[in-house]
C-alpha positions as CSV (number, residue, x, y, z in Angstrom):
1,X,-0.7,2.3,-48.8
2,X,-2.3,3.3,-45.6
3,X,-0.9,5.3,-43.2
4,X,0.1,4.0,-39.5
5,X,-1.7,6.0,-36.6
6,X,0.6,6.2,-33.4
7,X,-0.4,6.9,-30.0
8,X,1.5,8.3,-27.4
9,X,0.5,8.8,-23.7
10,X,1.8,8.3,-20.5
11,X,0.4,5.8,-17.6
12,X,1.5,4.7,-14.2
13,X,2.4,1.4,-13.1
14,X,-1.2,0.4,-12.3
15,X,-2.5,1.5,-15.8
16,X,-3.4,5.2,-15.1
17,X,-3.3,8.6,-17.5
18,X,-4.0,10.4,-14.3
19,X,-4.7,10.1,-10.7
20,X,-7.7,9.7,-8.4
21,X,-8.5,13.2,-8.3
22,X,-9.4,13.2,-12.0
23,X,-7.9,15.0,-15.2
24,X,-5.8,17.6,-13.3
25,X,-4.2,14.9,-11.2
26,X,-1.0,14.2,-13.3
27,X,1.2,14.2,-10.0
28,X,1.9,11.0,-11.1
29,X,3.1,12.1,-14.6
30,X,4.5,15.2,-14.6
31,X,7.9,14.4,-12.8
32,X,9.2,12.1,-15.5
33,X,7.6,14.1,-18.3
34,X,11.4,15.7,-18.3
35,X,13.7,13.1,-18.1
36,X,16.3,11.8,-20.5
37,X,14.4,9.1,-21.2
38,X,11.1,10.8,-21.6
39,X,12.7,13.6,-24.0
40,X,14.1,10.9,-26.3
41,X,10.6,9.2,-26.5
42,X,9.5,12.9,-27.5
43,X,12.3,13.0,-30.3
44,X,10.7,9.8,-31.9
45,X,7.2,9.7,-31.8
46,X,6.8,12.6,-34.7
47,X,9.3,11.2,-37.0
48,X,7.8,10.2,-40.5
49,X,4.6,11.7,-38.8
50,X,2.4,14.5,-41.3
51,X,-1.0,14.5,-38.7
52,X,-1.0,15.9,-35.3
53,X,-4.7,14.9,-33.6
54,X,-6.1,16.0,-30.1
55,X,-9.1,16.7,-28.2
56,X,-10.4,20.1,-27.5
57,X,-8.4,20.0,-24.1
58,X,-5.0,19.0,-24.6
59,X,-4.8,21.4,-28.2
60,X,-5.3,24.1,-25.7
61,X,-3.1,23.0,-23.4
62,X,-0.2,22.2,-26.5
63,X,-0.6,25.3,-28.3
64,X,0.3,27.7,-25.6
65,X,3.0,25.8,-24.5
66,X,4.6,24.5,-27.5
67,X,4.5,27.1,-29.6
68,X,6.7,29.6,-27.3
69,X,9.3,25.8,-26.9
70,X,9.7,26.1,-30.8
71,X,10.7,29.9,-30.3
72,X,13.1,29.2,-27.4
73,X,16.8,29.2,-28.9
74,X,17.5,27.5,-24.9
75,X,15.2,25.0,-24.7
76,X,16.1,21.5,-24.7
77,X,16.8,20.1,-28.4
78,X,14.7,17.4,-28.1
79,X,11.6,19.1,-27.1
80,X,12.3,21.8,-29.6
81,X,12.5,19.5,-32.5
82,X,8.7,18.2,-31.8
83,X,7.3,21.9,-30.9
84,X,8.6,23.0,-34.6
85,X,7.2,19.7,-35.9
86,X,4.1,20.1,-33.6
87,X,3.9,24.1,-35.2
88,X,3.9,22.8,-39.3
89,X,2.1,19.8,-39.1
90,X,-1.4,19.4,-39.8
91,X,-3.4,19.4,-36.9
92,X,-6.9,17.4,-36.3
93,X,-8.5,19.0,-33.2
94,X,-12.0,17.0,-31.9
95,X,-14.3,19.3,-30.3
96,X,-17.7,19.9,-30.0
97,X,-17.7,23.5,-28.8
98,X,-15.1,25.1,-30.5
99,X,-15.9,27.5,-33.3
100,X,-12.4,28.1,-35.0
101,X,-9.6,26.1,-34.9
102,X,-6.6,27.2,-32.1
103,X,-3.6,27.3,-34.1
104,X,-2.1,27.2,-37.6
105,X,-2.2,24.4,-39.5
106,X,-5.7,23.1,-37.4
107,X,-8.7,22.2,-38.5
108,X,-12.0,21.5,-36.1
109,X,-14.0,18.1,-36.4
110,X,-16.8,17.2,-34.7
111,X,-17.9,13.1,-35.4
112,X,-16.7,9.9,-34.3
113,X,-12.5,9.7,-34.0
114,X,-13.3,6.0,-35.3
115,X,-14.2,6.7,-38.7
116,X,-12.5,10.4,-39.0
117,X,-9.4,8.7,-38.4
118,X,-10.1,5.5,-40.5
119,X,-11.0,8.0,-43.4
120,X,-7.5,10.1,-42.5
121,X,-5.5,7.0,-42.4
122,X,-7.0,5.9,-46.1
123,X,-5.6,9.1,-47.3
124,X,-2.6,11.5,-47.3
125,X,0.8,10.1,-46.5
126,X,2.3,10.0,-43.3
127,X,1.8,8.8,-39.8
128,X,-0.9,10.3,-37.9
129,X,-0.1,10.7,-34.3
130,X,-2.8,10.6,-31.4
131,X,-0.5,12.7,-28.8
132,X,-1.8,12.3,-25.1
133,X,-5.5,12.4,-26.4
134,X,-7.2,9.5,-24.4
135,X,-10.5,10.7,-25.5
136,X,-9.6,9.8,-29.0
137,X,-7.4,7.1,-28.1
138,X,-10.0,5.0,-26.8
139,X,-11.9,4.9,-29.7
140,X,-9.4,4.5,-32.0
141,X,-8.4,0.9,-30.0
142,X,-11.7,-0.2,-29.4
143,X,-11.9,0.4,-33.4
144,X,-8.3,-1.5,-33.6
145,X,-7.7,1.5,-35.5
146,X,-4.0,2.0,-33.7
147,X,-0.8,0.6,-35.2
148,X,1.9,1.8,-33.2
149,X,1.5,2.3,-29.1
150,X,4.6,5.0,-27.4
151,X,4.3,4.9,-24.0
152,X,6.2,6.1,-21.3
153,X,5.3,4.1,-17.7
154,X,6.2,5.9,-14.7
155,X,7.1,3.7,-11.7
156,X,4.2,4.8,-9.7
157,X,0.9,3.4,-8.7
158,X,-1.8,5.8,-7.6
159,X,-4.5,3.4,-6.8
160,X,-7.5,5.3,-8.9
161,X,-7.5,7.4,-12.1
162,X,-8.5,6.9,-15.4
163,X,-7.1,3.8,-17.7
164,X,-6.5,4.0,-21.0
165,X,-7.3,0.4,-21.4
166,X,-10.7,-0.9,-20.3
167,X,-12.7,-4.1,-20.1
168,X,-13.8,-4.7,-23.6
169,X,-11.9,-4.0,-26.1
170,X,-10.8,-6.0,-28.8
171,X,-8.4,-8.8,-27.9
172,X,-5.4,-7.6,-30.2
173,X,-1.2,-8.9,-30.0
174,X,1.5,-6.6,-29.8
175,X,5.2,-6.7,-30.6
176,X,7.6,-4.6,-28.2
177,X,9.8,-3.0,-31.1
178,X,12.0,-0.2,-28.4
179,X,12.4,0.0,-24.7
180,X,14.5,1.9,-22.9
181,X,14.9,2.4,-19.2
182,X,15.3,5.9,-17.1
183,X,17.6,5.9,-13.7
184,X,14.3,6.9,-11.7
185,X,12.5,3.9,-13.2
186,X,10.1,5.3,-15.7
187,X,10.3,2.8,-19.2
188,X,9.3,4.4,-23.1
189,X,7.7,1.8,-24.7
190,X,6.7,1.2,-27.9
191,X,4.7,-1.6,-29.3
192,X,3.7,-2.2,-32.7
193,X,0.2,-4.1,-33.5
194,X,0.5,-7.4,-35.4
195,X,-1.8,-7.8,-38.2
């Protein structure tokens, strides 16, 4: 049995992972990154996951701020229930330039996600989830490598930005299997990929 790869990843109204002014532009994002909604998404996307995979950027970014959520007795439940997931799991980092792996339970890979992930999903057990990685994301659908899409879509549109989807990829159908709706309008989404 293979295993299903998951992605999760936020995007705005008009399609966006960020806004005009590039990567660091998650205006757009970060407000509803803490909702009720939002932190219920977070409690699902890791279950019956094994595989944690990111790019060189956003490990960096999770391993400094996750690890100290899994230590913090106050935090909220949800989010401490993926950092202590996030903390065990195995953990696929792609990067080019670094030379050791960033936290426990990582490993460094350098290649194309396509066929590292194809050869991850024919092994192992467990889902692997692709967790705000677009880098790898994109890859993986233009490979129709992804199973299961969590999104969360914030009820903005910044007119510029970065899309997740582009021209090209493989025409593919989609079942919605959850939705559920916040009070400020943002939606967690997931869609499964019929085969």
């Amino acid at each position: 049995m293979t295993r299903n790869v998951r992605v999760n990843i936020s995007l705005t109204l008009d399609g966006h992972y960020n806004g005009p002014d590039g990567p660091g532009d998650m205006g757009a994002i970060i407000p509803f990154a803490v909702t009720d909604v939002a932190r219920n998404h977070l409690s699902r996307i890791h279950d019956g996951a094994t595989t944690a995979v990111f790019g060189r950027g956003n490990a960096l970014g999770f391993v400094g701020y996750w690890s100290t959520v899994a230590e913090d007795e106050n935090a909220d439940p949800r989010d401490r229930g993926y950092a202590k997931w996030l903390v065990d799991a195995e953990k696929v980092v792609f990067s080019r330039t670094l030379t050791e792996a960033p936290w426990d339970h990582s490993h460094v890979v350098e290649g194309d996600p396509a066929a590292v992930i194809a050869e991850l999903k024919a092994s192992g057990t467990g889902d692997i989830l692709v967790n705000t990685a677009p880098s790898i994301a994109k890859p993986l659908l233009a490979a129709d490598l992804v199973d299961e899409l969590y999104l969360i879509v914030t009820p903005v549109i910044t007119g510029g930005g970065d899309r997740l989807f582009e021209d090209g990829l493989p025409a593919t159908h989609w079942t919605l299997t959850r939705q559920e709706v916040g009070e400020t309008g943002e939606m967690a989404l997931i869609y499964t990929r019929k085969r």
